[in-house]
C-alpha positions in Angstrom: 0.0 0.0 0.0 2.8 2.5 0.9 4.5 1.8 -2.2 1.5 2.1 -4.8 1.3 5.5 -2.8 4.3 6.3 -3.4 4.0 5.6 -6.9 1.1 7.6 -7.2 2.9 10.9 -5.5 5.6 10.6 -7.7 3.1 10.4 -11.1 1.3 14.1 -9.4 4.9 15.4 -9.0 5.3 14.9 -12.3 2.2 16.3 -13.5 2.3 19.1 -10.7 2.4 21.7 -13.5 -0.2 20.3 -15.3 -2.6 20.3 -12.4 -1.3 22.1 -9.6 -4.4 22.1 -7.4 -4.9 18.0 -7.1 -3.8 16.8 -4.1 -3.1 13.5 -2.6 -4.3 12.1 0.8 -1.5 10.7 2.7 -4.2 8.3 4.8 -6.7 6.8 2.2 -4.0 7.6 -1.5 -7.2 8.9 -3.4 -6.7 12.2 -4.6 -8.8 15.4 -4.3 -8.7 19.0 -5.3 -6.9 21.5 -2.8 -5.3 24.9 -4.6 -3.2 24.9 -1.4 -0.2 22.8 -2.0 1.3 20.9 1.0 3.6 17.7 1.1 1.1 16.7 4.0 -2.5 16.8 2.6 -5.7 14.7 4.0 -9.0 14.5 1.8 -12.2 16.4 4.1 -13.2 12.6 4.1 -10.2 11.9 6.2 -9.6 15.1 7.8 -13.5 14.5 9.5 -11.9 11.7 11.2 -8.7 12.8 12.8 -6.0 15.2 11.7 -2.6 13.8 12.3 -0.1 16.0 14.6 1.7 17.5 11.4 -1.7 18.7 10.6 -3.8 20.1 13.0 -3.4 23.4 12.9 -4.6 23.2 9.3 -8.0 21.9 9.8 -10.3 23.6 11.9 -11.9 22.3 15.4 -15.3 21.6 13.6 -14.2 19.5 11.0 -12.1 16.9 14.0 -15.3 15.5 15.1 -15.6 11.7 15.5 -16.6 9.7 12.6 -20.0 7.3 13.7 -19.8 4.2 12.8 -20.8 2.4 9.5 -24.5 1.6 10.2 -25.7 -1.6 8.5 -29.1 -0.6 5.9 -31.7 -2.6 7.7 -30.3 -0.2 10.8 -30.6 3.1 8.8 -33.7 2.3 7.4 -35.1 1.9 11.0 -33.4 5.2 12.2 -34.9 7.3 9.6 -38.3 5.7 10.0 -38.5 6.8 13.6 -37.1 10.2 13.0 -39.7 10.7 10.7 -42.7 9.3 12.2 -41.7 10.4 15.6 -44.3 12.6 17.3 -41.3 14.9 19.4 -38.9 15.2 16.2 -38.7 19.0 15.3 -39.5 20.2 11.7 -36.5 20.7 9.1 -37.2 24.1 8.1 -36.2 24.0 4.0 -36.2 27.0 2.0 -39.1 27.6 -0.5 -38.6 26.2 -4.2 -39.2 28.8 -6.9 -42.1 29.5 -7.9 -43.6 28.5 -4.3 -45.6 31.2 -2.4 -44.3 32.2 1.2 -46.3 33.5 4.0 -46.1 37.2 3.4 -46.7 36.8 0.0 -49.6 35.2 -0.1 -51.4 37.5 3.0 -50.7 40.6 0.9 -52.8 38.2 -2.0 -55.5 37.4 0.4 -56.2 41.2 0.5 -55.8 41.6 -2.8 -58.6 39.5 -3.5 -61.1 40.9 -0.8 -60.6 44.3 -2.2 -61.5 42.6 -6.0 -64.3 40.4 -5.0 -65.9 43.3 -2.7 -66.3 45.4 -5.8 -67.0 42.3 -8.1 -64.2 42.6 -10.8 -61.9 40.4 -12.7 -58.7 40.2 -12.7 -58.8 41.0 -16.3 -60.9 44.2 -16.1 -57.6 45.0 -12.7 -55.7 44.3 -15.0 -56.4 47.2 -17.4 -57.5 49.7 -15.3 -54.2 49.2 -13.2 -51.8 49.0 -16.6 -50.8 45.6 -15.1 -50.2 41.8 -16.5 -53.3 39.8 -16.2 -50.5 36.9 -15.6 -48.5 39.2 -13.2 -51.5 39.7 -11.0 -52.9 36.4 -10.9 -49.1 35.5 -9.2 -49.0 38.4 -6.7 -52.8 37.0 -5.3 -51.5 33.9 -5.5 -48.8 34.8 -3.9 -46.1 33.7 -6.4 -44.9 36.9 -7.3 -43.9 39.8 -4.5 -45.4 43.0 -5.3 -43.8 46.1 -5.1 -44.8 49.0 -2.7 -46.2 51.2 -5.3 -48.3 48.4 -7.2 -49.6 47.7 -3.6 -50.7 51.5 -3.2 -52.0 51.5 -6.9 -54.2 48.6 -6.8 -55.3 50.0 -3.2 -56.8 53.5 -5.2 -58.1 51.5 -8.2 -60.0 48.9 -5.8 -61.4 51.2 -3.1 -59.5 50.0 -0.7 -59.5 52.8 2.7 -56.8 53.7 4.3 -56.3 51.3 6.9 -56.6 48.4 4.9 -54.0 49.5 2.8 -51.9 49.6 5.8 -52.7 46.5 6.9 -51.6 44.9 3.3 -48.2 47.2 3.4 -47.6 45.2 6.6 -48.5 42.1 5.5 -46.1 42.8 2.5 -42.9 44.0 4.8 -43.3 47.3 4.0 -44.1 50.7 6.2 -47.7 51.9 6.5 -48.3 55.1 4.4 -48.6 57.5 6.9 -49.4 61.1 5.3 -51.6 60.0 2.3 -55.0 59.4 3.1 -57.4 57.5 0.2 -60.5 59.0 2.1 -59.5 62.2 2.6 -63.0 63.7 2.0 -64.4 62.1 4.7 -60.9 62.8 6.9 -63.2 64.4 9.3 -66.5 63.0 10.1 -69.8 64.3 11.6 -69.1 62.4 14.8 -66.2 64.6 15.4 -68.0 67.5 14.6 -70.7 66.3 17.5 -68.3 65.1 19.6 -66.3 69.1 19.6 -69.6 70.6 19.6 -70.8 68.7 23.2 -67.8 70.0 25.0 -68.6 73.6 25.0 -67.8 75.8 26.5 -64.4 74.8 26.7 -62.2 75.1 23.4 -61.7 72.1 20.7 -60.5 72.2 17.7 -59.4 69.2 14.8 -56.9 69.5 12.7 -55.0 67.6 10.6 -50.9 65.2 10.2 -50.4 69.4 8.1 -51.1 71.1 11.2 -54.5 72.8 9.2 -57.5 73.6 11.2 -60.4 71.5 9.8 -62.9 72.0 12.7 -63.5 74.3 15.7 -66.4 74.8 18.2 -67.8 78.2 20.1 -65.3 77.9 22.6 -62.3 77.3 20.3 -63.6 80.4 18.2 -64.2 82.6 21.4 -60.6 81.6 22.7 -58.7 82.6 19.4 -60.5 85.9 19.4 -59.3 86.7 23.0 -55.8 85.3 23.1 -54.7 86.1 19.3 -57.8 88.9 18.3 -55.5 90.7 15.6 -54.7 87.4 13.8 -58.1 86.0 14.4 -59.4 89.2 12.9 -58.0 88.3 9.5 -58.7 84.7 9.1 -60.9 83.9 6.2 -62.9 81.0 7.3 -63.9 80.7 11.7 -65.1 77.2 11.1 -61.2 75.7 9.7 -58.4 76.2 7.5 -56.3 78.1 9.6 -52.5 77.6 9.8 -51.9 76.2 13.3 -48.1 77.1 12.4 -48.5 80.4 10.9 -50.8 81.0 14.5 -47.7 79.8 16.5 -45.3 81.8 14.4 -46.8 85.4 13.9 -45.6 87.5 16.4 -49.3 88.6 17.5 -50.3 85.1 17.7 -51.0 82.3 20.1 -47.7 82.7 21.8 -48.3 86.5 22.3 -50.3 86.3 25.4 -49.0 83.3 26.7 -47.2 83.3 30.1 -43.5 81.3 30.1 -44.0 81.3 25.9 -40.2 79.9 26.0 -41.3 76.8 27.6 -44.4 76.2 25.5 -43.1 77.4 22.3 -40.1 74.6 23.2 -42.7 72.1 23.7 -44.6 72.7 20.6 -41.5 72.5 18.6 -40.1 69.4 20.2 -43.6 67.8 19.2 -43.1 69.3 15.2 -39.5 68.0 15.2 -41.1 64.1 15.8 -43.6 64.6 13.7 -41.2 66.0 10.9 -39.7 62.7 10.5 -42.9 61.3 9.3 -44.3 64.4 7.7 -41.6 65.9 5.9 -43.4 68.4 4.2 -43.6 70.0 7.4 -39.9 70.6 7.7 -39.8 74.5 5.8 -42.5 75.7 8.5 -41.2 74.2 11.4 -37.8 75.9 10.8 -39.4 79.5 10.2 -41.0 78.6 13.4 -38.2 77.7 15.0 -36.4 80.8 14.2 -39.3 82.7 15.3 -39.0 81.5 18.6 -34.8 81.9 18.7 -35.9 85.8 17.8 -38.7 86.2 19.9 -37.6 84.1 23.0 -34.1 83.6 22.7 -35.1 79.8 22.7 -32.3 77.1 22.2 -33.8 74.2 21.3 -32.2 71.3 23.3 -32.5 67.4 23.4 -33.9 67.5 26.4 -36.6 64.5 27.3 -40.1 65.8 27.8 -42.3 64.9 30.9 -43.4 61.4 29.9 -45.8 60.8 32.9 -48.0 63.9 31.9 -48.7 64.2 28.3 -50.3 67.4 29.0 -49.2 70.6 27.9 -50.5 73.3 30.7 -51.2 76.9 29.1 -51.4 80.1 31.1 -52.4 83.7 29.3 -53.3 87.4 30.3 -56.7 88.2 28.7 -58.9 91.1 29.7 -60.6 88.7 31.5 -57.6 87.8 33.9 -55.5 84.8 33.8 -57.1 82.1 32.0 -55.2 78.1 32.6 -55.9 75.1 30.6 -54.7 72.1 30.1 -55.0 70.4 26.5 -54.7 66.9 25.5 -54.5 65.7 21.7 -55.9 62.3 21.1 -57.5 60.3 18.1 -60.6 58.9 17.3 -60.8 55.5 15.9 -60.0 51.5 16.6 -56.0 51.0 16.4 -55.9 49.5 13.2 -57.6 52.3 11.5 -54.7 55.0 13.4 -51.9 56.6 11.5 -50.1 59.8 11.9 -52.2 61.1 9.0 -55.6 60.2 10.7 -56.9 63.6 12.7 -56.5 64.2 15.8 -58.9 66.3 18.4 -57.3 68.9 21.0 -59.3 69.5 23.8 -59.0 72.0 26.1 -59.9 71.8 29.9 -60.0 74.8 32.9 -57.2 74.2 35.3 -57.9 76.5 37.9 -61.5 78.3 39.4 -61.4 81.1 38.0 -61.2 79.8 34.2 -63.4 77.3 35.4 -66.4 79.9 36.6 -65.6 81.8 33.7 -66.3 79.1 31.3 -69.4 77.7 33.4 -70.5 81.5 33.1 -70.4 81.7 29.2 -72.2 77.8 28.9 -75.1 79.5 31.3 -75.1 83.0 28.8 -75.2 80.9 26.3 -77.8 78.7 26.9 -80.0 81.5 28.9 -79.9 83.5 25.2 -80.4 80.4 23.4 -83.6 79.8 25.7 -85.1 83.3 24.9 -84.4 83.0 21.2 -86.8 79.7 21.7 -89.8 81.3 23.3 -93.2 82.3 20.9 -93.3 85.8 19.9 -95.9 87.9 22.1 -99.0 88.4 20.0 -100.1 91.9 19.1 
């Protein structure tokens, strides 16, 4: 045996030139293909086994693991029927052939379909209204083919699909809700808002929207801009909505104006802009003329500093004709979770924190409905 392997070196030192990268094994002679060249060379076959001394440092710690022995077939077939029939054995997790459909694939389908069937088209008639392969659309429902955040987003407008739902199928699909665009944005704020803004009078509400635009206010939000900010308020088109909420922070006779500690507050408000920015870019050229507004104003440095996380409150404190007037206000949404994005609109209501605003408002509700009462009652006959 040693000297048929010796033979056999000598025949690859002859023909090392020819084919430099064929090796022989020094423990079993059969030769193999290593580009590294070294006078002592074991196969992987025998270097699974056990590396000899010379070696060791050549072949790395996983590959010196004990070799089981030979099992006879009557043996293996009996191992591999109980690993495969045993109830305890874990699943061999095996990558998807092509042209098989994955898990996210085919959710983002499943949607896909609702929105079709709900309307009652064909994939054909999809097809052509969405400028898409009727082949190419059959796979993404089917969930052979990924689709692409955009075709996700077209399909969404051409099926009717609101906005949640299309944020539920961007999820499905491994991609990031769409947070500023809203599919429905005619009905962005509903009569139930309008209701719910119009019960708490006296005190102020308003709605606005992810642009920072007044949609809706009530009495009290309209009687609160004309005594905090009455030279602004003066000019605004429309009482009912479409004011600037950032042009109101940012005019220097604005909401800020009578505000007592406006360096605080104006720092809050723009620490709330600044995380909103990062979803809202187009907010980005107002916030900084707002922010240089206050640096001018206030001599405000804006700072990284954490905001009060236990009180997500923002306490407001102005000089009016009336005295000082203190509120608190708290912005929430309206709406099950899935349905909330940052683009969905939000309510801010505003709340007496003291007596005195507090009799002052109560005062106004009983004007208010005392005048309301006498408008009711029947004209005295002649």
């Amino acid at each position: 045996m040693n000297d048929e392997i010796a033979v056999r070196r000598g025949k690859i030192h002859e023909d090392r030139e020819s084919r430099p990268e064929t090796v022989l094994c020094d423990r079993c002679g059969d030769f193999f293909r290593n580009r590294a060249w070294s006078p002592h060379a074991l196969c992987p076959r025998c270097a699974a086994v056990s590396p000899p001394a010379g070696i060791a440092d050549a072949v790395p710690p996983s590959a010196s693991r004990p070799r089981r022995p030979a099992e006879s077939p009557r043996e293996r077939e009996g191992s591999t029927m109980s690993a495969t029939t045993s109830p305890t054995a874990a699943p061999v997790a095996t990558a998807p052939r092509r042209g098989q459909s994955t898990n996210t694939h085919a959710r983002v389908g499943e949607h896909l379909r609702r929105w079709r069937a709900r309307r009652g088209w064909s994939q054909l008639r999809v097809a052509v209204d969405c400028d898409v392969s009727t082949r190419h659309l059959s796979f993404v429902e089917t969930g052979r083919a990924r689709a692409s955040r955009e075709l996700i987003v077209h399909l969404a407008r051409a099926l009717g699909a609101s906005n949640h739902e299309l944020n539920m199928c961007l999820l499905a699909g491994g991609y990031a809700p769409r947070h500023v665009v809203e599919l429905d944005a005619a009905k962005s704020v509903s009569a139930s808002l309008v209701e719910m803004i119009g019960r708490h009078n006296p005190n102020p509400a308003f709605v606005f929207d992810a642009d920072w635009t007044m949609q809706r206010l009530n009495q009290g939000g309209q009687w609160l801009c004309s005594v905090v900010m009455p030279d602004l308020w003066a000019d605004v088109p429309d009482p009912d909505g479409g004011m600037d909420m950032l042009a109101a922070l940012t005019h220097s006779g604005g909401l800020l104006s009578h505000v007592r500690d406006a360096a605080d507050v104006g720092e809050a408000y723009l620490r709330q802009l600044r995380t909103e920015q990062l979803t809202n870019p187009s907010l980005r050229t107002r916030v900084d003329r707002f922010e240089a507004s206050l640096r001018e104003r206030f001599r405000v440095v804006p700072c990284d500093r954490e905001p009060d996380r236990g009180d997500p409150s923002l306490h407001l404190r102005f000089d009016t004709c009336y005295g000082r007037l203190s509120f608190f206000t708290l912005q929430t949404v309206v709406g099950i979770p899935q349905q909330i994005t940052v683009a969905t609109p939000r309510v801010e209501l505003w709340f007496p924190a003291d007596a005195m605003t507090r009799a002052l408002m109560d005062s106004r509700a009983a004007a208010s409905t005392d005048q309301s009462w006498r408008g009711s009652e029947p004209a005295e006959a002649s």
